[in-house]
C-alpha positions as CSV (number, residue, x, y, z in Angstrom):
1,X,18.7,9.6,-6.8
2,X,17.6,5.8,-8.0
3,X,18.4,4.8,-3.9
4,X,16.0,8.3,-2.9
5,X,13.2,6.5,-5.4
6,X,13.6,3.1,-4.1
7,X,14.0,4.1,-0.3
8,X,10.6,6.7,0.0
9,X,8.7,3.7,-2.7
10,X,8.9,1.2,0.1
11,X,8.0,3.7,3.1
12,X,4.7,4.9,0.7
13,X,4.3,1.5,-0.1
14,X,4.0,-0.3,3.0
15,X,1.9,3.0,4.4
16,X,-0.4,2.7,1.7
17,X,-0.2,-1.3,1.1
18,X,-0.5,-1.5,5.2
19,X,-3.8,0.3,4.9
20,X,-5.3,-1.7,2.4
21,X,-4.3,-4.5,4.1
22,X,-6.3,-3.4,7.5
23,X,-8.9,-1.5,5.7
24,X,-9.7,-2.8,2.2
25,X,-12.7,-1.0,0.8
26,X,-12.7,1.7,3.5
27,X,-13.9,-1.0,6.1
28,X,-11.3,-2.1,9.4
29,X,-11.7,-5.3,10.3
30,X,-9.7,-7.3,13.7
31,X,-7.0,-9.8,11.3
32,X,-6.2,-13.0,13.2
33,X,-2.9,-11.6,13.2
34,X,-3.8,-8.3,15.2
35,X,-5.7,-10.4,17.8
36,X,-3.3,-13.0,18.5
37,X,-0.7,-9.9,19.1
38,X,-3.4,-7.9,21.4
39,X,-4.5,-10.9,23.4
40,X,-0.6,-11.9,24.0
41,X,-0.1,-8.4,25.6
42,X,-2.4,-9.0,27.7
43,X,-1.9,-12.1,28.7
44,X,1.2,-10.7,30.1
45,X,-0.1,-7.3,31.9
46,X,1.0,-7.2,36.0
47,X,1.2,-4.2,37.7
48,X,5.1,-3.6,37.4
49,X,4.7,-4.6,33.5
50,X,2.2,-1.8,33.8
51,X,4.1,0.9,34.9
52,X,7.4,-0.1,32.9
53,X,5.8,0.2,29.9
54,X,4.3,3.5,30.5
55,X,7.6,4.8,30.9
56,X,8.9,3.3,28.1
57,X,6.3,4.3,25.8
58,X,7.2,7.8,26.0
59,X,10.3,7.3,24.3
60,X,8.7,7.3,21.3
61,X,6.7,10.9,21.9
62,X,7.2,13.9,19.9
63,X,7.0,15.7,23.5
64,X,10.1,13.8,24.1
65,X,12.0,13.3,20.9
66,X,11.9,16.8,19.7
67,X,13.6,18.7,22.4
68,X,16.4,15.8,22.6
69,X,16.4,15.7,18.7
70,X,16.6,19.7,18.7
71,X,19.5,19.5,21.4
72,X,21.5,17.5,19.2
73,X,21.2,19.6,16.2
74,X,22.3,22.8,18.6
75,X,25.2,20.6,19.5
76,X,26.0,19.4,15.8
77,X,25.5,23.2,14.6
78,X,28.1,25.0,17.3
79,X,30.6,22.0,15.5
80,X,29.8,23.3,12.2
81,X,27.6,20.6,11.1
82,X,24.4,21.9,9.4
83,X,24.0,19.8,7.0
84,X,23.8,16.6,9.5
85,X,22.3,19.1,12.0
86,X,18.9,19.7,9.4
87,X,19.0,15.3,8.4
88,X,18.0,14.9,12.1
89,X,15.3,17.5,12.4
90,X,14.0,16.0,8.8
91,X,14.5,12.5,9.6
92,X,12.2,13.2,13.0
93,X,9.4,15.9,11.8
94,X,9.2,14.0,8.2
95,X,8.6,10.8,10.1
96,X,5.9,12.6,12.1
97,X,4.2,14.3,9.4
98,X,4.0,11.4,6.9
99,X,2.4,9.3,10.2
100,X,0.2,11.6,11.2
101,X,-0.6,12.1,7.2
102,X,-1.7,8.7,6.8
103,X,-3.2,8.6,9.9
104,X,-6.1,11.2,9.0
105,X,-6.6,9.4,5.4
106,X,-7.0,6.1,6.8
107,X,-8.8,6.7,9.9
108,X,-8.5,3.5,11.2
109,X,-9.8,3.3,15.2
110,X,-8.2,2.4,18.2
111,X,-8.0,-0.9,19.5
112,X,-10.8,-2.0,21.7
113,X,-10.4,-5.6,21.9
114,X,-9.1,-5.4,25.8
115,X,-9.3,-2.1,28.2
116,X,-6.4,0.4,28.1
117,X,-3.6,0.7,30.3
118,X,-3.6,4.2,29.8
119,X,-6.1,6.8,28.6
120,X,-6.7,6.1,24.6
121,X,-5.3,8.7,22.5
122,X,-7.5,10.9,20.8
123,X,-6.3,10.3,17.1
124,X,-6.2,7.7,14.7
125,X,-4.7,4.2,15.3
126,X,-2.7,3.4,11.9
127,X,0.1,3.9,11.9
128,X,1.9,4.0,15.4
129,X,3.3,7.5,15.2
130,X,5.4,6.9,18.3
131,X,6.8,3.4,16.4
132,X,7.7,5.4,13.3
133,X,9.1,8.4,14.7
134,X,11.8,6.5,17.5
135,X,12.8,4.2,14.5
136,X,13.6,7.1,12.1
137,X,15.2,9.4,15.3
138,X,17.0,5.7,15.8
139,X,18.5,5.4,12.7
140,X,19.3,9.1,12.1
141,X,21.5,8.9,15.4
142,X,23.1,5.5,14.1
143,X,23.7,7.2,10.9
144,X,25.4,10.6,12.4
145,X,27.2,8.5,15.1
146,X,30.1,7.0,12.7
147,X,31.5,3.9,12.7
148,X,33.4,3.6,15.7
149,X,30.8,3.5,17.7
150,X,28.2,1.6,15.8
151,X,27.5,-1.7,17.0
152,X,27.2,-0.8,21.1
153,X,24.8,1.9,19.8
154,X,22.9,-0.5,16.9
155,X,22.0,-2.8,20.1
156,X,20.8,0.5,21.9
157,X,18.9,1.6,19.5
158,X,17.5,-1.7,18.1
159,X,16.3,-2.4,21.7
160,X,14.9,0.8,22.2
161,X,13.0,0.7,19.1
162,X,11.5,-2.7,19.7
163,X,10.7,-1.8,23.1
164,X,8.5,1.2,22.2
165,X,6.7,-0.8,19.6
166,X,5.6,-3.8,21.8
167,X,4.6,-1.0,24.5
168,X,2.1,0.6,22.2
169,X,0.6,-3.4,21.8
170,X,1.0,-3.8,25.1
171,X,-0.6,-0.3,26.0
172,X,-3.7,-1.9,24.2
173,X,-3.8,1.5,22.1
174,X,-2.3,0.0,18.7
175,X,-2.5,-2.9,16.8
176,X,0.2,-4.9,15.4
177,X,0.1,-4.1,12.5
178,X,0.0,-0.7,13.4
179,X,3.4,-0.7,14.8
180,X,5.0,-2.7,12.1
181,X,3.7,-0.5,9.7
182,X,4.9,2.5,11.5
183,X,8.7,0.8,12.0
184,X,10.1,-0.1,8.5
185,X,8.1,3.6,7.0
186,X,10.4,4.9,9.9
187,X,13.3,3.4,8.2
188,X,12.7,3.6,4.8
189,X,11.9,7.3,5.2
190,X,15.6,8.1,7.3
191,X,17.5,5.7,4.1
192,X,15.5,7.6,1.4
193,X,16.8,11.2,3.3
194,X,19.9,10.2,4.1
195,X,20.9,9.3,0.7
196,X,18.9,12.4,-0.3
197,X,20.8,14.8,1.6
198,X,24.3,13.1,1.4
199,X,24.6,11.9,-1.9
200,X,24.5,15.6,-3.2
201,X,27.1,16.5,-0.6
202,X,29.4,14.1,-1.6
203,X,29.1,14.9,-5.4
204,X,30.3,18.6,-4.5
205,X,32.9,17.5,-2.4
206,X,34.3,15.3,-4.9
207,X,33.8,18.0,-7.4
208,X,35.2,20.9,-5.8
209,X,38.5,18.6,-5.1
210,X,39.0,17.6,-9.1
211,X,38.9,21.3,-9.8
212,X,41.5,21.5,-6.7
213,X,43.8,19.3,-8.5
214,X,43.2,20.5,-12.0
């Protein structure tokens, strides 16, 4: 349970320490950092940038994660594996909820430093929802896919995560910080449930065998 603590301390912690951070005293303000990051995206927007990253961005929806997230559990259930079938659904919609959570108490705006690439979202900017829900789906594939298969996938995933961040910069519809934010909560959130979830398991399975061999 200590790991649990430490895990979901550090995602509430750099939510809430990220806010204060961008918003101390209930005022937003641009940080040096946040421009230089915005006005480096769009020193690099073309056309076929453009409509790369549009694509790209969308691996971080909820539209799109959720039915491939629900798919897998489906697939891990008809193997008779609930348990890691419900840490994927949690990892995902806990990752949403806690963004979207933050986002309303915050209420930081949008970007507006450059024009959009695509039509601004209609919620609040901090934390990138997209950022933290594709690194917590991320991890909770790495940590369901076993170790045989772990580095090609850790590359995969790494990448993909990155690459959905800097979109959402790039996009012009989050900040920096928003997305940084939005990645380690992502992770700290999937460590915290994991351990959560599997620590238990393993304390029954180890039980139920010493009573085997009594």
């Amino acid at each position: 349970m200590r790991q649990v603590f430490v895990a979901w301390t550090l995602c509430l912690g750099i939510l809430a320490g990220g806010a204060l951070l961008v918003c101390p005293g209930d005022q937003c303000f641009l940080g040096n950092f946040d421009e230089a990051g915005l006005r480096l995206a769009h020193d690099l927007r073309d056309v076929t940038r453009d409509r790369l990253m549009l694509g790209i961005t969308w691996l971080g929806s909820l539209a799109l994660l959720l039915p491939l997230t629900g798919v897998l559990a489906w697939i891990l259930v008809s193997r008779g594996r609930r348990h890691e079938a419900g840490f994927a659904l949690l990892a995902l919609l806990g990752s949403s909820a806690l963004s979207h959570l933050t986002k309303l108490w915050l209420m930081r705006p949008r970007p507006d430093l450059y024009s959009t690439v695509s039509a601004m979202p209609g919620d609040w900017s901090y934390p990138s929802a997209h950022t933290m829900q594709v690194s917590a789906a991320a991890l909770a594939l790495f940590l369901l896919a076993g170790r045989h298969r772990a580095a090609p996938l850790a590359v995969i995933l790494v990448f993909t995560v990155l690459l959905v961040g800097f979109s959402r910069i790039y996009l012009q519809v989050h900040f920096p910080s928003d997305v940084l934010a939005g990645l380690f909560a992502g992770v700290f959130w999937v460590i915290g449930l994991h351990a959560l979830l599997f620590s238990r398991r393993v304390q029954v399975d180890q039980g139920k065998a010493t009573e085997g061999t009594a």
